[in-house]
Structure formats: C-alpha cells, structure tokens
MMTF fields as JSON, N, C-alpha, C and O atoms, coordinates in Angstrom:
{
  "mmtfVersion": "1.0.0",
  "mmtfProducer": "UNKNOWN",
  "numBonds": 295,
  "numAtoms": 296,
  "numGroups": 74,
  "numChains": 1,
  "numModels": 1,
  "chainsPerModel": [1],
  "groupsPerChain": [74],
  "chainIdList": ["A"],
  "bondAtomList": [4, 2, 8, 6, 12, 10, 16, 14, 20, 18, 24, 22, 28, 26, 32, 30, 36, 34, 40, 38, 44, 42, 48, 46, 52, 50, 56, 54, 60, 58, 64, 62, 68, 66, 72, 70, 76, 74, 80, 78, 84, 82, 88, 86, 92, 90, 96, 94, 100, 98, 104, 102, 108, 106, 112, 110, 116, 114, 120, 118, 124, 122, 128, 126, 132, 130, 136, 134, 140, 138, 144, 142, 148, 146, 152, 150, 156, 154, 160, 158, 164, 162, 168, 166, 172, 170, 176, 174, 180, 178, 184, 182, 188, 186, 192, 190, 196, 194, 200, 198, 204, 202, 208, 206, 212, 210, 216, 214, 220, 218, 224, 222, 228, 226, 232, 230, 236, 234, 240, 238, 244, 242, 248, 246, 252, 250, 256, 254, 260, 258, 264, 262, 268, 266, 272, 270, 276, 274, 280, 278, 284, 282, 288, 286, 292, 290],
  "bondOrderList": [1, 1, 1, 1, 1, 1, 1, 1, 1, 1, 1, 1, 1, 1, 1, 1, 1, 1, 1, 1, 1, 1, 1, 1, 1, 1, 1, 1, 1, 1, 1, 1, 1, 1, 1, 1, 1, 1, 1, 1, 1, 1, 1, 1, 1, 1, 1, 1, 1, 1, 1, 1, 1, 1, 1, 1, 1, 1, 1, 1, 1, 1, 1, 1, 1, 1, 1, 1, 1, 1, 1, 1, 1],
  "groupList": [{"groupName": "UNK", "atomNameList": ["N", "CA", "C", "O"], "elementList": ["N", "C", "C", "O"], "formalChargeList": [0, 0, 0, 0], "bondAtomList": [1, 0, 2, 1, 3, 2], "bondOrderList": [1, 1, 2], "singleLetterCode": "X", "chemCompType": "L-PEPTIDE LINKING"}],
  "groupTypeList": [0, 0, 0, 0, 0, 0, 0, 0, 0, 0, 0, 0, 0, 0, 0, 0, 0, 0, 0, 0, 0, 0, 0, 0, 0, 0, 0, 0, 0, 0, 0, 0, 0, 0, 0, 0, 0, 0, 0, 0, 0, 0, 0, 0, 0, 0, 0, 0, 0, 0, 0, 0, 0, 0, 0, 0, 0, 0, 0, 0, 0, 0, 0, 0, 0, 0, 0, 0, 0, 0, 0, 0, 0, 0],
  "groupIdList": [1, 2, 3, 4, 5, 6, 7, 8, 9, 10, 11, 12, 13, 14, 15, 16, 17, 18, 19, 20, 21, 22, 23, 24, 25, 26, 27, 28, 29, 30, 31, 32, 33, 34, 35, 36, 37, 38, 39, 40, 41, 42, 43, 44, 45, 46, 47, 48, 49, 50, 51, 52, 53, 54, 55, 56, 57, 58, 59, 60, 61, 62, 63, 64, 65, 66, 67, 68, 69, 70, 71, 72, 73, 74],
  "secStructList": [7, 6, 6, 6, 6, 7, 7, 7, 7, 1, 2, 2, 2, 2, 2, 2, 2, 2, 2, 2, 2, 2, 2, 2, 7, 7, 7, 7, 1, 1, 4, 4, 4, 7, 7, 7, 2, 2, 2, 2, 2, 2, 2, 2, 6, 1, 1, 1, 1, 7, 7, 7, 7, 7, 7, 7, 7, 7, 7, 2, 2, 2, 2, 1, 7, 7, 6, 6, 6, 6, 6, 6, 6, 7],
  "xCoordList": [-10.082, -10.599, -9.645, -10.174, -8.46, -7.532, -7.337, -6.801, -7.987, -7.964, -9.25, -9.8, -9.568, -11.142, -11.066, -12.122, -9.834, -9.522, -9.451, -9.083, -9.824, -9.736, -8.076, -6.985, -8.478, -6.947, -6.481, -6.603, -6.109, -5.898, -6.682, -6.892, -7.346, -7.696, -7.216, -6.077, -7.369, -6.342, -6.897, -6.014, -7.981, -8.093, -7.115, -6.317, -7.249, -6.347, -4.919, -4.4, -4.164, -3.139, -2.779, -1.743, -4.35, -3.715, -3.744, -2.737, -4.621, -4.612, -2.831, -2.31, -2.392, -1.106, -0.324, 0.655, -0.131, 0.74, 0.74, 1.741, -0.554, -1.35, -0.49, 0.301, -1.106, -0.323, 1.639, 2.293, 1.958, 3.403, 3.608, 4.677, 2.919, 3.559, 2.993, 3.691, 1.613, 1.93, 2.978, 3.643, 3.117, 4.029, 5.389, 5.906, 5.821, 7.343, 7.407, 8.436, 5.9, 6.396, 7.224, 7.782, 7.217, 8.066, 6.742, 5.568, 7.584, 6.302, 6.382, 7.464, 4.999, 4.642, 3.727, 3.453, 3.278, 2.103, 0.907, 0.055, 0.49, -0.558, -1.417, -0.919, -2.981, -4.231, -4.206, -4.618, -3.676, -3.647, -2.879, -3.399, -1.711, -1.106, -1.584, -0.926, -2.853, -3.733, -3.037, -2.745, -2.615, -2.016, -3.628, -4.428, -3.547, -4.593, -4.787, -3.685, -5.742, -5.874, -4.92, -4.508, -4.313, -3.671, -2.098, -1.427, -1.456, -0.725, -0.117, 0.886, -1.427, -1.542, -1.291, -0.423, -2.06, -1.959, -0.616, -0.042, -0.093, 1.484, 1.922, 2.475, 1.672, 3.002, 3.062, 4.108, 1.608, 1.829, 2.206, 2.332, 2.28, 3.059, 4.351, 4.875, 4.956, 6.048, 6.64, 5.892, 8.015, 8.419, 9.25, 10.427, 8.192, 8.444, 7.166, 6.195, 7.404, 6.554, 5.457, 5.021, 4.789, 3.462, 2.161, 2.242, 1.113, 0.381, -0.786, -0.776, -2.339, -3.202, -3.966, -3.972, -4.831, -5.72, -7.113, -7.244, -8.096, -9.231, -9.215, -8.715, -10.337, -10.191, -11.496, -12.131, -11.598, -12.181, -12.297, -11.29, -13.397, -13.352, -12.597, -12.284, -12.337, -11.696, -13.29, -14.41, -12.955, -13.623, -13.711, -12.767, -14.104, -14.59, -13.379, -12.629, -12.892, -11.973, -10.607, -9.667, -10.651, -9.217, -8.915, -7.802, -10.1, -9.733, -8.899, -7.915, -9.849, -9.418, -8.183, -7.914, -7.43, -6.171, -5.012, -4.597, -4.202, -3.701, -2.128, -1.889, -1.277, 0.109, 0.312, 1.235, -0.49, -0.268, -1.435, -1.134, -2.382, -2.941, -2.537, -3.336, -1.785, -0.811, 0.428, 1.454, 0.333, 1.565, 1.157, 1.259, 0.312, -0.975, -0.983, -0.55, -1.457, -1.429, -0.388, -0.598, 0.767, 1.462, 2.623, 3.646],
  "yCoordList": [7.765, 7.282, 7.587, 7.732, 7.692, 7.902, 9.24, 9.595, 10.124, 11.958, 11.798, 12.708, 10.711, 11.049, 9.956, 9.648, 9.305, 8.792, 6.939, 6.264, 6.38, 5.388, 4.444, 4.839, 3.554, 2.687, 2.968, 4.154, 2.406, 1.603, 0.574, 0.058, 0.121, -1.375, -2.28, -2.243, -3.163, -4.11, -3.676, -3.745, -3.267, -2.229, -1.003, -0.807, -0.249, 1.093, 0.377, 0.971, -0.329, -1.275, -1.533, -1.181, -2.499, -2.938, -1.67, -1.64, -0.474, 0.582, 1.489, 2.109, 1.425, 2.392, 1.309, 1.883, 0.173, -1.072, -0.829, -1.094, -0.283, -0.102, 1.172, 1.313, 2.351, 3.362, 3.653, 4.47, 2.849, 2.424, 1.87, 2.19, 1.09, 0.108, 1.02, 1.027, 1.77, 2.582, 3.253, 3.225, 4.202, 4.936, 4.547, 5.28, 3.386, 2.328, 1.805, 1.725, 1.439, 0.918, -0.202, -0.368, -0.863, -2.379, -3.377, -3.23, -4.573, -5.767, -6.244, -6.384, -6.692, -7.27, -8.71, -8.825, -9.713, -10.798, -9.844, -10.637, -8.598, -8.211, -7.604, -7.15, -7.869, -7.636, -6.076, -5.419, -5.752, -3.878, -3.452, -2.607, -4.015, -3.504, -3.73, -3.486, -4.236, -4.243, -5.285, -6.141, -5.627, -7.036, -7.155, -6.306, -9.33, -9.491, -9.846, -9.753, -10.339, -10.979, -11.35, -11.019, -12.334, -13.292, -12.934, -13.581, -11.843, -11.254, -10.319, -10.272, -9.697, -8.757, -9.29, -8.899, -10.876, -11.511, -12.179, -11.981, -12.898, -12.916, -11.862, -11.987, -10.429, -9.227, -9.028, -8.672, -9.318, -8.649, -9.522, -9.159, -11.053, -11.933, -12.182, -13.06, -11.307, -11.205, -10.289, -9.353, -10.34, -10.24, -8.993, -8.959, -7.821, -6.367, -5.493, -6.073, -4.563, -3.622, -3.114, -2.218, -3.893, -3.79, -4.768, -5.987, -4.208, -5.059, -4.826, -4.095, -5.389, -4.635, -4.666, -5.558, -3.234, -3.333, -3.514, -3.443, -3.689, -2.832, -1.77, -1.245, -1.293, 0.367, 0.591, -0.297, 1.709, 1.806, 3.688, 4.362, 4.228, 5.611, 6.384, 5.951, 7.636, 8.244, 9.2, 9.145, 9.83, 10.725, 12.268, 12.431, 12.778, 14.084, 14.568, 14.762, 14.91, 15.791, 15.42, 16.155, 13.695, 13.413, 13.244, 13.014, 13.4, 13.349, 14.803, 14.947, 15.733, 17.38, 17.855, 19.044, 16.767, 17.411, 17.879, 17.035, 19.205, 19.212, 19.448, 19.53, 19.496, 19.744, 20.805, 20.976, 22.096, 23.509, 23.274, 23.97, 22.738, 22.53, 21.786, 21.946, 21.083, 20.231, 21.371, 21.136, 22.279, 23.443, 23.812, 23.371, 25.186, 25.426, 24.998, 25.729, 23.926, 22.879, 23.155, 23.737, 22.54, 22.63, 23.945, 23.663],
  "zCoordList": [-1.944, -0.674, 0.481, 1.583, 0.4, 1.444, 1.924, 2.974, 0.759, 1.481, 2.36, 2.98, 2.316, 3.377, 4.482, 5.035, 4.874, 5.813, 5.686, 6.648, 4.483, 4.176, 3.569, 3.157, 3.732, 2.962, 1.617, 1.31, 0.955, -0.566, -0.316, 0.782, -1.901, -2.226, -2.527, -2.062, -3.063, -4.24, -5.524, -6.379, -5.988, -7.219, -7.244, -8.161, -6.211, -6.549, -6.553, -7.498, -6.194, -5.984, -7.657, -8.22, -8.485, -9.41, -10.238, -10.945, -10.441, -11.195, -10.891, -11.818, -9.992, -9.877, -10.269, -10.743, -10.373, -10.925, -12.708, -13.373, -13.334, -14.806, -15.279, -16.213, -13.93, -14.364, -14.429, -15.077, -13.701, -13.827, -14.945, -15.464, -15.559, -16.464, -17.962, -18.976, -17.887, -19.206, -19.562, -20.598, -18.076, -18.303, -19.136, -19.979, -18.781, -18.654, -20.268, -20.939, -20.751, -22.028, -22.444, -23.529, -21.528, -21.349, -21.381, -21.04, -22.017, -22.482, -21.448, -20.877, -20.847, -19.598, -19.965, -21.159, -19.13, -19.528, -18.927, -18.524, -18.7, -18.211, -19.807, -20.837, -19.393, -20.346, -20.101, -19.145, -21.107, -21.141, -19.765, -19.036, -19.446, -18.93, -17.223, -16.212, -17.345, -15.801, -15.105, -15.94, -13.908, -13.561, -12.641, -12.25, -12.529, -11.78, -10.699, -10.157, -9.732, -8.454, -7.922, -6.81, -8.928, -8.365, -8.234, -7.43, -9.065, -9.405, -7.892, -7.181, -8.005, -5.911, -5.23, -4.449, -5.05, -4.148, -3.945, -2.873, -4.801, -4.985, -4.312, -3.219, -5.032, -4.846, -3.401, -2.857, -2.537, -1.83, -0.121, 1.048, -1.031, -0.141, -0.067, 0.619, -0.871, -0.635, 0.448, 0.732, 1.245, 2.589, 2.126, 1.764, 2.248, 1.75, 2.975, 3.46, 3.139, 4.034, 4.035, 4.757, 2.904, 2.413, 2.783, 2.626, 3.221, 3.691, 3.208, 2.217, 3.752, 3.761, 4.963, 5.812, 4.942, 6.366, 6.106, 4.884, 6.592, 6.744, 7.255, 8.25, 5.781, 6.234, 7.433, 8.002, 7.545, 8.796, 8.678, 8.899, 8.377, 8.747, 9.81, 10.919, 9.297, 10.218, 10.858, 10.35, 11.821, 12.278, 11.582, 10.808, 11.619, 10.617, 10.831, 9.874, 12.454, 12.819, 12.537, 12.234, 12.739, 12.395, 10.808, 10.337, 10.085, 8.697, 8.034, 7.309, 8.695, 8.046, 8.885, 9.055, 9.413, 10.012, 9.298, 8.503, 9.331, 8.364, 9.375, 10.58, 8.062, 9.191, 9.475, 10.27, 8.938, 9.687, 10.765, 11.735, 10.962, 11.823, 12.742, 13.665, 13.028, 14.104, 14.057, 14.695, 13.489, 14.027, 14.896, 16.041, 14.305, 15.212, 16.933, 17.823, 17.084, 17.882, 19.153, 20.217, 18.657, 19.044, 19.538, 20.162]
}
C-alpha cells in the first residue's frame, strides 16, 4: 500500500514484528510468532518516533515520483 501512496497499518506493523521474530528464532509469548492489538498498541505508546496517521491517497502524479525524476526536475 505505501508504493501507491498510502501509510502502514497496524496489520502490516504486526506482520513485519512476525517477520522479525521468525527470522530471530527466540521464544516470545506471541501465537505463531504474530504479536496482538494490544501488544501495537502498547509498542506504539511508547515515547519513540513512531506514530500513526491516516492514510490518505496520494495523487497519481505525486505517487509515480521518482528520485531521477526530481533530478530531472531540478
């Protein structure tokens, strides 16, 4: 969702938390490794640089911007 101009979720959030922790192989209290709701909601009240937004489309043009295209540009 984010190559097309959108946020992260708290799903994609807990899935890259899943894929960290397969990878790691360390015993966790998470159900297959998945952490839950309440888990995010914790992580992400903690006083670190992480937040969340609403997402909100980008525009066609500002989505396909690329950084040779802001060379370009400029």
């Amino acid at each position: 969702m984010s190559k097309i101009g959108y946020g992260r979720t708290l799903q994609k959030l807990s899935q890259l938390v899943k894929k960290i922790l397969d990878e790691d192989n360390s015993s966790n209290p998470f159900t297959d490794n998945l952490p839950g709701r309440h888990w995010i909601e914790r992580f992400l009240g903690r006083p670190r640089n992480i937040s969340l937004r609403t997402g909100e489309a980008l525009g066609v043009e500002r989505a396909h911007v690329t950084a040779e295209k802001l060379d370009k540009w400029f």
